[in-house]
MILUMMI-895259 format. One record per residue (C-alpha): residue number from 0; y, x, z. Coordinates in Angstrom, 3 decimals, always signed. Layout:
N
site n: NUM north: Y east: X up: Z
...
***
This chain:
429
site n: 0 north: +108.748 east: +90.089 up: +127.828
site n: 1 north: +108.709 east: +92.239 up: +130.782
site n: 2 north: +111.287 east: +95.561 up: +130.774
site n: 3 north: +110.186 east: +99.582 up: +130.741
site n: 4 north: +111.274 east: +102.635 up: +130.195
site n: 5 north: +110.700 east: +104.926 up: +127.779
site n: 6 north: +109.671 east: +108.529 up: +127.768
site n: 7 north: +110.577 east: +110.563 up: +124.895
site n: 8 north: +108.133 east: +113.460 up: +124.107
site n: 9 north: +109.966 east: +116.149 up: +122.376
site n: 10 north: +109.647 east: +119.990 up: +122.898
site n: 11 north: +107.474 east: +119.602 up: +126.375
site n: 12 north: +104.458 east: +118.605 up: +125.528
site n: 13 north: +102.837 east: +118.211 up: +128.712
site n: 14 north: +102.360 east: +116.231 up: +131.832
site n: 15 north: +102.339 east: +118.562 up: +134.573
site n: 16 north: +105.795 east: +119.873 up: +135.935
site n: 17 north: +107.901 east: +117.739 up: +133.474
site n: 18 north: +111.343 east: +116.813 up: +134.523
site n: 19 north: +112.352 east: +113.949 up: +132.585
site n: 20 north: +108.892 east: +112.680 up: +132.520
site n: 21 north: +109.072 east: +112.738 up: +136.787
site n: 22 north: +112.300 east: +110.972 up: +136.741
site n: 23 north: +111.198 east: +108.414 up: +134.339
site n: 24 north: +108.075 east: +107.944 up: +136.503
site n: 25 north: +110.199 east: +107.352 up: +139.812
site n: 26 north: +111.940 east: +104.147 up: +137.981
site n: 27 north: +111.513 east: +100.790 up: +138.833
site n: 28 north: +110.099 east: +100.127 up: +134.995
site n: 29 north: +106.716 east: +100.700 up: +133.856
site n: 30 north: +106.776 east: +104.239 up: +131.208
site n: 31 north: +105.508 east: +103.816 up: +127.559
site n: 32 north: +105.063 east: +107.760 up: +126.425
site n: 33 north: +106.167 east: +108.165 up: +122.869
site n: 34 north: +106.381 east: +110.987 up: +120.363
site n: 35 north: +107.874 east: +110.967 up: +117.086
site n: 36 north: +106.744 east: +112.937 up: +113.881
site n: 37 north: +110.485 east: +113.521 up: +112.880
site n: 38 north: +110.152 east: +113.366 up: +109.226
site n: 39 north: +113.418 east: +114.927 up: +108.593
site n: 40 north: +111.689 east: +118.180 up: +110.269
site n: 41 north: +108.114 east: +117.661 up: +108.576
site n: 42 north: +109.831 east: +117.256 up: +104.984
site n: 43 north: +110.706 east: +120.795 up: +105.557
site n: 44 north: +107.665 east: +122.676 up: +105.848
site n: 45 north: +105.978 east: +123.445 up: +102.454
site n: 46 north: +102.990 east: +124.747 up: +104.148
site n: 47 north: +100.510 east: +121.564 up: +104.836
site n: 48 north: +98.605 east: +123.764 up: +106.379
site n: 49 north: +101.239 east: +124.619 up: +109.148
site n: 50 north: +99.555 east: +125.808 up: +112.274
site n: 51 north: +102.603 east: +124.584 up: +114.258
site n: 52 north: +102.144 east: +120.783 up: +113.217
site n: 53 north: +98.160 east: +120.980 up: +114.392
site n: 54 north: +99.104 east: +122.902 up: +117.602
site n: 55 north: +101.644 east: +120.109 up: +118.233
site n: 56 north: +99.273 east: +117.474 up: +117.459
site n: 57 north: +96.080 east: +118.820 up: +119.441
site n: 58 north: +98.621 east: +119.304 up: +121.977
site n: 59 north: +99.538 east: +115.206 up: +121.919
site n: 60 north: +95.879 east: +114.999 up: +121.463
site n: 61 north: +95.021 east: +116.402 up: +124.870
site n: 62 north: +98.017 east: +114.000 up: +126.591
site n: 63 north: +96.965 east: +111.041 up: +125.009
site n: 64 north: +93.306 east: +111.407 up: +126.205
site n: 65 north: +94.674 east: +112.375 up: +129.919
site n: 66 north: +96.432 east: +109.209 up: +130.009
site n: 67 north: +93.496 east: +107.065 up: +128.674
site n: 68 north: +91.686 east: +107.531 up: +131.613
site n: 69 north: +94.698 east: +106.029 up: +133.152
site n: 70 north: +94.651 east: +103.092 up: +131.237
site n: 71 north: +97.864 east: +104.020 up: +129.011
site n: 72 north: +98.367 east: +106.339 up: +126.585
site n: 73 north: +100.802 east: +107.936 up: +124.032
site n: 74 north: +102.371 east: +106.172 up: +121.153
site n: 75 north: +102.990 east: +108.316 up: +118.103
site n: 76 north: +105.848 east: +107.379 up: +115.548
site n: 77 north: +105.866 east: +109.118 up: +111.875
site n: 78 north: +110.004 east: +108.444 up: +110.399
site n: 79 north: +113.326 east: +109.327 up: +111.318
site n: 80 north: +114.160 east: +108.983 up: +115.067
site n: 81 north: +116.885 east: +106.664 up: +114.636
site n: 82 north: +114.886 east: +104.195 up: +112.483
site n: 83 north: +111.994 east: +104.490 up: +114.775
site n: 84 north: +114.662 east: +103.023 up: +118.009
site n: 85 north: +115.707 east: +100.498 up: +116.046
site n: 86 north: +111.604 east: +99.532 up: +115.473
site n: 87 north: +110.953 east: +100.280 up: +119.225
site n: 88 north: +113.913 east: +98.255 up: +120.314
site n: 89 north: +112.332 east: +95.039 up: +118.499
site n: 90 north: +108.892 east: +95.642 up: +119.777
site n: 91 north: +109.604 east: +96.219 up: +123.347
site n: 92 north: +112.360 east: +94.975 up: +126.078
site n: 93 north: +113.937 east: +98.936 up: +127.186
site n: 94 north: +115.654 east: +98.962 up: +129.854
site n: 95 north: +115.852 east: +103.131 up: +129.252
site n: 96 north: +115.010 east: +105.817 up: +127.558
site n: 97 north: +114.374 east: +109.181 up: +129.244
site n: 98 north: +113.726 east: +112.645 up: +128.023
site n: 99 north: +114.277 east: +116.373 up: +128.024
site n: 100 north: +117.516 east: +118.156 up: +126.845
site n: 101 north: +116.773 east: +120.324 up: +123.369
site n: 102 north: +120.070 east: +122.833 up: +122.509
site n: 103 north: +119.468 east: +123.061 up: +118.907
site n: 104 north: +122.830 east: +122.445 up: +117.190
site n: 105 north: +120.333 east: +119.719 up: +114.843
site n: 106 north: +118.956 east: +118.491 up: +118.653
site n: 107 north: +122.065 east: +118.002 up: +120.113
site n: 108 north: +123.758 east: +115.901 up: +116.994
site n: 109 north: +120.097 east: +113.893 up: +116.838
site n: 110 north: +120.423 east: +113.120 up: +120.579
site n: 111 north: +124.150 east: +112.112 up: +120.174
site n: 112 north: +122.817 east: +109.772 up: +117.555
site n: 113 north: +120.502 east: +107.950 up: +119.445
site n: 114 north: +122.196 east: +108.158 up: +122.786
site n: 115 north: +125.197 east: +105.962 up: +120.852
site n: 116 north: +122.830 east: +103.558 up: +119.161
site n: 117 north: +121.086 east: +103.018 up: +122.195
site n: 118 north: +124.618 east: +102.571 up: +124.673
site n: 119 north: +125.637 east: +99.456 up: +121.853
site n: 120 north: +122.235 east: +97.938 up: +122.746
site n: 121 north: +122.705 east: +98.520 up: +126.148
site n: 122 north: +119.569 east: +100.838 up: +126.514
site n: 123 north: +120.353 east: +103.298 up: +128.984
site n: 124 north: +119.966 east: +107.242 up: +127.811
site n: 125 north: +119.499 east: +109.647 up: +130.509
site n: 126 north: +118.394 east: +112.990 up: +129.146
site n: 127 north: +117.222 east: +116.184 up: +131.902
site n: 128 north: +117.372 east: +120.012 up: +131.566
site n: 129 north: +113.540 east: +121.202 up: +131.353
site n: 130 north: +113.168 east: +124.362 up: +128.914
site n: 131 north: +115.541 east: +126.665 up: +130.660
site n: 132 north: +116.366 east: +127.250 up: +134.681
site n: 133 north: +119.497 east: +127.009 up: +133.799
site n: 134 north: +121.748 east: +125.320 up: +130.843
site n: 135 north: +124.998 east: +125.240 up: +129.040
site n: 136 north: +128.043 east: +126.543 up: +131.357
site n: 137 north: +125.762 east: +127.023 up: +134.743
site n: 138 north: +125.559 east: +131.106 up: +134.342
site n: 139 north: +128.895 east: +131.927 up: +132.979
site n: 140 north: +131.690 east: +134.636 up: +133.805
site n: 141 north: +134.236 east: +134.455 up: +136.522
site n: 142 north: +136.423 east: +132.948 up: +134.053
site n: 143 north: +134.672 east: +130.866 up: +133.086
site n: 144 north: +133.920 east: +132.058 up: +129.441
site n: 145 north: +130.036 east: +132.229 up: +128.405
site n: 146 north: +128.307 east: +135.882 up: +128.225
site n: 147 north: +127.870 east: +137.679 up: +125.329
site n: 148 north: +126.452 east: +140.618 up: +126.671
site n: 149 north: +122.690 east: +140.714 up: +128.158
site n: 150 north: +122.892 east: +142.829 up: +131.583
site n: 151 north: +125.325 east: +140.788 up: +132.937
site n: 152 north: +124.353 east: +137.438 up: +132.457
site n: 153 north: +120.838 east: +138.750 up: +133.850
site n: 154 north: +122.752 east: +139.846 up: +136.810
site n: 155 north: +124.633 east: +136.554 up: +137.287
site n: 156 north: +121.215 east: +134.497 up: +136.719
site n: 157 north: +119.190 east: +136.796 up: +139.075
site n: 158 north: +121.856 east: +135.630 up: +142.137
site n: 159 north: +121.788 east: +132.486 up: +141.307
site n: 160 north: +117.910 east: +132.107 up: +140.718
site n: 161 north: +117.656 east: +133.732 up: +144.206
site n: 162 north: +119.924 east: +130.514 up: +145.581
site n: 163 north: +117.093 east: +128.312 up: +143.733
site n: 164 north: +114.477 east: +126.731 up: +144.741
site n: 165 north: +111.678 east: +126.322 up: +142.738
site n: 166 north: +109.345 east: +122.895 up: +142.853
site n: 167 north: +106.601 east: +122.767 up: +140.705
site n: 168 north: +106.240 east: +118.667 up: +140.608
site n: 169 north: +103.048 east: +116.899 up: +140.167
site n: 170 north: +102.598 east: +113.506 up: +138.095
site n: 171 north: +102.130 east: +110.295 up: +139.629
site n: 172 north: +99.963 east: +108.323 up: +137.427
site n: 173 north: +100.326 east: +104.757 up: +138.622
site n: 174 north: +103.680 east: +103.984 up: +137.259
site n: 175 north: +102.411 east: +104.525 up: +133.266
site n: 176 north: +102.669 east: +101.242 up: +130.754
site n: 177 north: +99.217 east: +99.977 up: +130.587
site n: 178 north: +98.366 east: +98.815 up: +126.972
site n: 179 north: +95.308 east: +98.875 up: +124.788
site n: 180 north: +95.601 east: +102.817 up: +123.455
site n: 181 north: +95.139 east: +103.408 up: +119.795
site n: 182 north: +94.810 east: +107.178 up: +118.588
site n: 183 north: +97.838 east: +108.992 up: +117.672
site n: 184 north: +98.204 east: +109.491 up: +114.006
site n: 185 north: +95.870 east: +112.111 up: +112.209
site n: 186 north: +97.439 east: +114.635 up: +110.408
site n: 187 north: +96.500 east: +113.327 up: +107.529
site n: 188 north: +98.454 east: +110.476 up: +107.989
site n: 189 north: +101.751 east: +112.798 up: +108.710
site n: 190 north: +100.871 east: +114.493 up: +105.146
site n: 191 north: +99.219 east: +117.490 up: +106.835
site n: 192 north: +95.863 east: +119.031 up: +107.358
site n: 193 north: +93.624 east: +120.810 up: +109.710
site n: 194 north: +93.476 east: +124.276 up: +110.414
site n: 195 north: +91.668 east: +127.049 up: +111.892
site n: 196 north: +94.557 east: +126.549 up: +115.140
site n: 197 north: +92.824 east: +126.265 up: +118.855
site n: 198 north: +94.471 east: +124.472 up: +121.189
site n: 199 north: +93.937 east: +126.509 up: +124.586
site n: 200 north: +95.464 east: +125.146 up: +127.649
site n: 201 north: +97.912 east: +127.992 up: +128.633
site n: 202 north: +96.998 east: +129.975 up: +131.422
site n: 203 north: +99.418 east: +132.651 up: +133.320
site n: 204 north: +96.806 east: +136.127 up: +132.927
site n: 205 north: +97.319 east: +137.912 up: +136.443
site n: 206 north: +95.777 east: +140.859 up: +134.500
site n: 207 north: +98.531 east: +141.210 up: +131.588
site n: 208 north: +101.711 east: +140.222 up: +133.386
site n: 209 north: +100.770 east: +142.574 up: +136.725
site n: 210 north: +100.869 east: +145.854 up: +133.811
site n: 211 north: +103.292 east: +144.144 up: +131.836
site n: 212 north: +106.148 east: +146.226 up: +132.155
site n: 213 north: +103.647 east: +149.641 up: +131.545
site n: 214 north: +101.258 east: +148.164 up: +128.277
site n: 215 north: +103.772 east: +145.766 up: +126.574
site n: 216 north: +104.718 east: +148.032 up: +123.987
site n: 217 north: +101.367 east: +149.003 up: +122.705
site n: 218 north: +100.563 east: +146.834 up: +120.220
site n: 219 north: +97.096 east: +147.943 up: +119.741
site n: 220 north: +96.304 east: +146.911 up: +123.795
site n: 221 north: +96.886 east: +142.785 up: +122.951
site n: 222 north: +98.436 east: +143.185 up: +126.276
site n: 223 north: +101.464 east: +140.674 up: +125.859
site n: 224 north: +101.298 east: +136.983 up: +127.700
site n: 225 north: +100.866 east: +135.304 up: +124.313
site n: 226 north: +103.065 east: +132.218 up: +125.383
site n: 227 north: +105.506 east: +132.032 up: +123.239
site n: 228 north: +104.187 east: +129.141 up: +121.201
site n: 229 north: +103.041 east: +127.483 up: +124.365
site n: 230 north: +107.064 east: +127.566 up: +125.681
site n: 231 north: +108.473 east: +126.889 up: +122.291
site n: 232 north: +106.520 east: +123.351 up: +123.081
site n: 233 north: +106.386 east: +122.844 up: +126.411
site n: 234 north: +102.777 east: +123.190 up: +126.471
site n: 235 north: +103.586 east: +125.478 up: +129.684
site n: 236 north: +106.655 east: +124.688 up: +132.284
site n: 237 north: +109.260 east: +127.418 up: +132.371
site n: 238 north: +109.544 east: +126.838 up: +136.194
site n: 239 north: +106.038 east: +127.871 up: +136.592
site n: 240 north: +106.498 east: +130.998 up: +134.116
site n: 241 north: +109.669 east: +132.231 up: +136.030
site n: 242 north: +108.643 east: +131.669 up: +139.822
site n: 243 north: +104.842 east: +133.741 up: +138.662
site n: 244 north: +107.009 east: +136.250 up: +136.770
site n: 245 north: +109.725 east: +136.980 up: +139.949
site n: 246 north: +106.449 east: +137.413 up: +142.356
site n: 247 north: +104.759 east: +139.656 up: +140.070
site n: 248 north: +106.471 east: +141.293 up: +137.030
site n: 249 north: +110.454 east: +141.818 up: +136.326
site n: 250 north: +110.284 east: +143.440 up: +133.028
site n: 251 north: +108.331 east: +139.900 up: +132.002
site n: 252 north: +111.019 east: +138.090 up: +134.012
site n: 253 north: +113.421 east: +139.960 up: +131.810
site n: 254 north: +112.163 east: +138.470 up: +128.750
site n: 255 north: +112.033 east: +135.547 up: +130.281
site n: 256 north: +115.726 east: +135.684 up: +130.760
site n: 257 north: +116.236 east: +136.970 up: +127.420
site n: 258 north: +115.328 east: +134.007 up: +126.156
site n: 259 north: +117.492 east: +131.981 up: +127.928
site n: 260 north: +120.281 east: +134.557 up: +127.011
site n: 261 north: +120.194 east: +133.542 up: +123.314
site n: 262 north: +119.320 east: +129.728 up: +123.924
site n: 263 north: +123.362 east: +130.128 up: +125.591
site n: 264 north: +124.711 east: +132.137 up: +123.078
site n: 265 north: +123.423 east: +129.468 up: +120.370
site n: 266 north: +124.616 east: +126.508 up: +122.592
site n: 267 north: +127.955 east: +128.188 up: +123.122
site n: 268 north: +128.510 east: +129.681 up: +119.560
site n: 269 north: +127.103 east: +127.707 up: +117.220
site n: 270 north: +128.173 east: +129.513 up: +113.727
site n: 271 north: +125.325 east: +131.928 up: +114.243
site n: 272 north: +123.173 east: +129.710 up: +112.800
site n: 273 north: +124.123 east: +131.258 up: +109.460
site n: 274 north: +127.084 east: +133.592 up: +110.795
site n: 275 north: +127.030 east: +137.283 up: +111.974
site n: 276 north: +128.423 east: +137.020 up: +115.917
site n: 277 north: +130.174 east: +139.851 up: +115.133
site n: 278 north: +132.327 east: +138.380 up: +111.764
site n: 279 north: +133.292 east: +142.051 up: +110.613
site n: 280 north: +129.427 east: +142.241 up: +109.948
site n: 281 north: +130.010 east: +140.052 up: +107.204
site n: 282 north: +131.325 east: +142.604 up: +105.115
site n: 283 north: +128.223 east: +144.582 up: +104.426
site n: 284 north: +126.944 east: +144.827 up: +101.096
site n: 285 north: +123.572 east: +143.683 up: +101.292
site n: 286 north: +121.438 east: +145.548 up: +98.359
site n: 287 north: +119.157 east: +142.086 up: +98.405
site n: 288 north: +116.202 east: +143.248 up: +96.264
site n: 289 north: +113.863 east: +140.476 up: +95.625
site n: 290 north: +110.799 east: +142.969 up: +94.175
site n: 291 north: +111.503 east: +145.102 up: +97.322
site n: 292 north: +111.866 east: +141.988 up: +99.656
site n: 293 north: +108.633 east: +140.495 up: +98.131
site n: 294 north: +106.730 east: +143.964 up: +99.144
site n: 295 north: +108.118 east: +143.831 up: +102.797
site n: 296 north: +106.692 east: +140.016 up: +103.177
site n: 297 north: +103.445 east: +141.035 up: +101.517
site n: 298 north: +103.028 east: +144.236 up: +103.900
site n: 299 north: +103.322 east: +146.549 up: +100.816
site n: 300 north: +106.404 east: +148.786 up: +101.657
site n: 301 north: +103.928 east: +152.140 up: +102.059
site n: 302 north: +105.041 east: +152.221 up: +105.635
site n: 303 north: +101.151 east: +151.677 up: +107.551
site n: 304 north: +102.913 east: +150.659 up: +110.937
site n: 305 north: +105.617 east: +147.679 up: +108.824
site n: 306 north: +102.862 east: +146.641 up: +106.509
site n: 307 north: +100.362 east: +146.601 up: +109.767
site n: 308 north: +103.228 east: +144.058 up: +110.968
site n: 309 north: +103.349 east: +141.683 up: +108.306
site n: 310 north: +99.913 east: +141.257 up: +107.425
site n: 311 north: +99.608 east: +140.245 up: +110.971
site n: 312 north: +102.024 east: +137.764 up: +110.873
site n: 313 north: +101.015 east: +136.541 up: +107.427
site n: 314 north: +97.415 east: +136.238 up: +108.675
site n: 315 north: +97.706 east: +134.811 up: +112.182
site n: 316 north: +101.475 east: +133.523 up: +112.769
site n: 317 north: +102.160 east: +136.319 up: +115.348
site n: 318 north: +103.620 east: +139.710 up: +115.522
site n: 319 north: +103.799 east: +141.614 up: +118.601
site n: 320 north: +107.305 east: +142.199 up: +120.231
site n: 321 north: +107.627 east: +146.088 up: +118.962
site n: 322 north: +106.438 east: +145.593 up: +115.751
site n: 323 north: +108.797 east: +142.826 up: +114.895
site n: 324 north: +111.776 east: +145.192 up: +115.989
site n: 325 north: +110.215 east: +148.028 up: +113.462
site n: 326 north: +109.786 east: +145.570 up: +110.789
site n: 327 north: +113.595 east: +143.878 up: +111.593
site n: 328 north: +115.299 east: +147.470 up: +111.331
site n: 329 north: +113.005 east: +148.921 up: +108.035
site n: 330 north: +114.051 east: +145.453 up: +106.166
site n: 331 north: +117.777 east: +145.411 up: +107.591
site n: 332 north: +118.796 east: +149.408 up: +107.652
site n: 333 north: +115.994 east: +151.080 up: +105.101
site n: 334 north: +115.982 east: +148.122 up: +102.893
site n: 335 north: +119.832 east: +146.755 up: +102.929
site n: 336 north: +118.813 east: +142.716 up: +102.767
site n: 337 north: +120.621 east: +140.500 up: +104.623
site n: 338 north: +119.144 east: +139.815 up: +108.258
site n: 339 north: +119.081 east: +136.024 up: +107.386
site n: 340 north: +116.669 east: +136.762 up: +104.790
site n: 341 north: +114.222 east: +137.966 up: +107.391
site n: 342 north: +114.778 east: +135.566 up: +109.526
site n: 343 north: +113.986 east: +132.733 up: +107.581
site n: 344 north: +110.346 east: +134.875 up: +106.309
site n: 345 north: +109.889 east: +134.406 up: +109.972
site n: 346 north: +110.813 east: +130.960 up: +110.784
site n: 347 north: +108.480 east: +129.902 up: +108.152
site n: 348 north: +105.590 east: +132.117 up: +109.755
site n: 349 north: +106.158 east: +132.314 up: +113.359
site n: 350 north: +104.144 east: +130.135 up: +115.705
site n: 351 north: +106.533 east: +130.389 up: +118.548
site n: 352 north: +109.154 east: +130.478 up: +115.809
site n: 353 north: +112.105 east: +129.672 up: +118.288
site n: 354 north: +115.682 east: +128.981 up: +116.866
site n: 355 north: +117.842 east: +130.970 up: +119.194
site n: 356 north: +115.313 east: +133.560 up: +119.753
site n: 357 north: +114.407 east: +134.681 up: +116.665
site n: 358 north: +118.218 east: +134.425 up: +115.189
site n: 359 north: +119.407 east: +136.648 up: +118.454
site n: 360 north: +116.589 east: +138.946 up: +117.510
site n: 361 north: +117.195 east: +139.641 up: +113.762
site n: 362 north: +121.154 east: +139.281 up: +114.685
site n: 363 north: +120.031 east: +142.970 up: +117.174
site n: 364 north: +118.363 east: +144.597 up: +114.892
site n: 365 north: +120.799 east: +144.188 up: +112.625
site n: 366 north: +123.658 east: +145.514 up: +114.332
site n: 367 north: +125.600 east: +142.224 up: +113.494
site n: 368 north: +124.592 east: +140.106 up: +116.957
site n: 369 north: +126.454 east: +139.451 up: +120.139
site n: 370 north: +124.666 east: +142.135 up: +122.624
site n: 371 north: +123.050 east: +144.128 up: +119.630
site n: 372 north: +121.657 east: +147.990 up: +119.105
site n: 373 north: +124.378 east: +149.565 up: +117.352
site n: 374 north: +124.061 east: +149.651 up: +113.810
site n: 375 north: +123.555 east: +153.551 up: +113.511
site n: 376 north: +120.486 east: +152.825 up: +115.632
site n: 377 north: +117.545 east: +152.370 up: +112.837
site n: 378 north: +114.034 east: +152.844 up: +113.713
site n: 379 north: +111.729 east: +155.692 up: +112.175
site n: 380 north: +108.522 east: +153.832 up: +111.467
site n: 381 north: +106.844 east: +157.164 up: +111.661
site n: 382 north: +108.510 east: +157.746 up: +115.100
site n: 383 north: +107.625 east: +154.591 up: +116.161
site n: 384 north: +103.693 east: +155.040 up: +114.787
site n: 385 north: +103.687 east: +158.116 up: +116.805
site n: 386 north: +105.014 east: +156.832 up: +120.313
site n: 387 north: +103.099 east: +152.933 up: +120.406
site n: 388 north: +99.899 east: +153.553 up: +118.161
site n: 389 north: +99.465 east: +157.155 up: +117.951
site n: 390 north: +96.067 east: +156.624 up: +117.833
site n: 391 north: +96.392 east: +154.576 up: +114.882
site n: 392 north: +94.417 east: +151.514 up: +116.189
site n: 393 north: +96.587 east: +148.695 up: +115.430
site n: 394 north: +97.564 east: +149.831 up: +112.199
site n: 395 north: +93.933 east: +150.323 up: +111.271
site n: 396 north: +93.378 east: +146.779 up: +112.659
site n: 397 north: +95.637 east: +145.261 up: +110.264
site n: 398 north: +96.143 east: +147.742 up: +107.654
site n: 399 north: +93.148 east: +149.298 up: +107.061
site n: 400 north: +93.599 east: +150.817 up: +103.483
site n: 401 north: +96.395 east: +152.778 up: +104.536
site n: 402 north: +95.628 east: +155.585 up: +102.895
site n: 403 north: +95.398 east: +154.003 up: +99.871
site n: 404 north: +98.234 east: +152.243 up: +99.480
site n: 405 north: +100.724 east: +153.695 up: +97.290
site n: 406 north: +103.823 east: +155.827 up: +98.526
site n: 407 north: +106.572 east: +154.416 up: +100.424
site n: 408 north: +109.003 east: +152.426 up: +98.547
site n: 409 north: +112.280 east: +154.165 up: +99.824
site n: 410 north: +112.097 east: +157.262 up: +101.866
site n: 411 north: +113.064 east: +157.735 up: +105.202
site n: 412 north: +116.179 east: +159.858 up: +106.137
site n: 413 north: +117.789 east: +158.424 up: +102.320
site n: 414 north: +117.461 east: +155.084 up: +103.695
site n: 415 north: +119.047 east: +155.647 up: +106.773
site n: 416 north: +121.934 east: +157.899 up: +105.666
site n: 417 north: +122.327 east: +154.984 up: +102.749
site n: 418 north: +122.603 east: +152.379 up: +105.831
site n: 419 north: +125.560 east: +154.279 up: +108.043
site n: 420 north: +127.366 east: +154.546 up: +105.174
site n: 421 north: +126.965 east: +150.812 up: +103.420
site n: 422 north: +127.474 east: +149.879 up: +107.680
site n: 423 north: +130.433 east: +152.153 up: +108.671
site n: 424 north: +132.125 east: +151.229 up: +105.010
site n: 425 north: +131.696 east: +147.245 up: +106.201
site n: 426 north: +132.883 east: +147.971 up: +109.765
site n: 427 north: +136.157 east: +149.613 up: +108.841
site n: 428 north: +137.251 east: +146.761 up: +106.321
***
């Protein structure tokens, strides 16, 4: 039996501008592409009709009939990654396995896992960085402590981005395992069905990122890049996002580095998981009403612009940026529920539901997160209406019986004076 490698499809679902896919490629071993339905992830998700699973699989779809045409192909797994090595060890002679690092506290200990079984086989495990520009302790203080605040670990990455180089690498076919390709496994074989999900190859839109910076915060003008799914699975390369964005946008590239912000602060300080970064935080008295909960998720809180918000998300998996913040501070400060309330709703709804993004996010609108607004900062959802949809189109979009719906269910300026004082009351303790 002859030797490969192995190539371990994870969170970068594509071929172009892959890093641990090019290094596997340069090897002296032929590369048998896998991917693995983790069933410890899928057994999770109560939704069979998760948009995310078909968006991953159309996604494996579109690699699997790339490499066809190359004689090769991908081979899809459905179990629990360490039982699957054990299976792929006994099938095949591997001489290595490469892939991508993933900084998920779950990731990492997976990774460790496998990595360990794999060294007492003596199966090489060589894992690259390939979701970020840069990783774990390479922006960091002078003293060598991580960054918990946002402008100055943009600073630090700007100087050292400008020190980087940026290739975009291309994919040499010829090195690919040639076998007889079956299809990857249907969804219905993973215990999950179709859905009304398009798979469109993602595409950098001159148009939106050029007037970025001036038309993100309308939510009415759809004028937001739309990528976050496509970077939560490596559908697009970060390198190619980041070197488009520094030409023509910073305010995008400052998202951009937002991101990679809270994938540190999650790497470095794990507890937030299900911790406020701030532990004082912890002391708030969350009111935690499940009727009034329910009515946030269901868009029924009498607030057009928050209900406008949630409908969206309940209807198509996406919010846009400004409305999530509105709906974060009404269900946080006006409300009183605990942040990881929210942030589990939108785990379970978000396409580009991302880990360290979306806990760094509800963590700032809470008040309770490393670089967050201060907690006497709570949005007026009537403010807010006034300055990003004054004209009422997004809301009438989404919420169109606005009128009609019955009044709010707490009223403003109670809510918020109820908030500083449950907050400053938490704070001093």
């Amino acid at each position: 039996m002859n030797k490969i490698n192995i190539f371990w499809f994870r969170r970068d679902l594509r071929l172009s501008d892959n890093t641990g896919l090019n290094a596997a490629l340069q090897s002296d071993q032929k590369i048998l592409p896998i991917f693995i339905f983790d069933t410890a992830i899928l057994d999770q998700l109560e939704n069979k009709s998760d948009r995310r699973v078909d968006y991953i699989h159309q996604a494996l779809e579109k690699i699997n009939n790339e490499l066809k045409s190359h004689q090769s192909g991908i081979k899809t797994y459905l179990g629990k990654p360490l039982e699957i090595f054990k299976e792929i060890i006994n099938e095949f002679d591997v001489e290595t396995v490469f892939c991508n690092r993933d900084y998920e506290p779950n990731a990492i200990k997976r990774d460790q896992e496998i990595s360990d079984f794999l060294h007492k086989n003596k199966i090489n495990f060589k894992d690259y960085k390939d979701q970020v520009i840069f990783e774990k302790n390479e922006i960091v203080k002078n003293d060598g402590l991580p960054y918990t605040v946002y402008t100055p670990f943009s600073k630090k990455w700007k100087e050292k981005f400008h020190q980087t180089e940026i290739h975009l690498a291309k994919i040499n076919f010829k090195n690919f395992y040639s076998f007889k390709t079956k299809d990857i496994h249907t969804l219905k074989e993973i215990g999950f069905e179709k859905t009304d999900m398009v798979f469109i190859e993602p595409v950098l839109d001159k148009n939106v990122i050029e007037t970025y910076d001036k038309n993100r915060d309308f939510p009415a003008l759809n004028q937001t890049t739309r990528l976050g799914i496509a970077l939560r699975f490596g559908t697009i390369s970060i390198r190619k996002c980041v070197k488009y964005a520094s030409e023509n946008n910073e305010t995008w590239l400052n998202e951009l580095i937002w991101r990679e912000f809270f994938m540190q602060i999650l790497y470095h300080f794990p507890k937030v998981v299900t911790k406020c970064f701030k532990e004082k935080y912890e002391n708030i008295q969350w009111r935690n009403n499940e009727e009034e909960f329910k009515l946030w998720c269901e868009g029924k809180t009498g607030y057009p612009i928050v209900d406008a918000g949630m409908r969206q998300l309940n209807e198509t998996g996406f919010m846009h940026n400004r409305v999530r913040m509105v709906v974060a501070s009404f269900l946080t400060k006006h409300l009183l529920i605990d942040w990881r309330w929210g942030e589990a709703y939108f785990a379970e709804k978000l396409l580009d539901y991302e880990l360290s993004s979306n806990n760094g996010n509800w963590q700032w609108a809470a008040g309770c997160g490393c670089d967050a607004a201060p907690y006497f900062r709570i949005f007026n959802p009537s403010e807010q209406t006034k300055k990003f949809d004054k004209d009422l189109k997004y809301i009438t979009q989404w919420n169109p019986e606005k009128h009609a719906v019955k009044a709010p269910i707490i009223e403003h300026s109670f809510a918020r004076n109820r908030a500083l004082e449950t907050y400053k009351k938490a704070v001093k303790e």
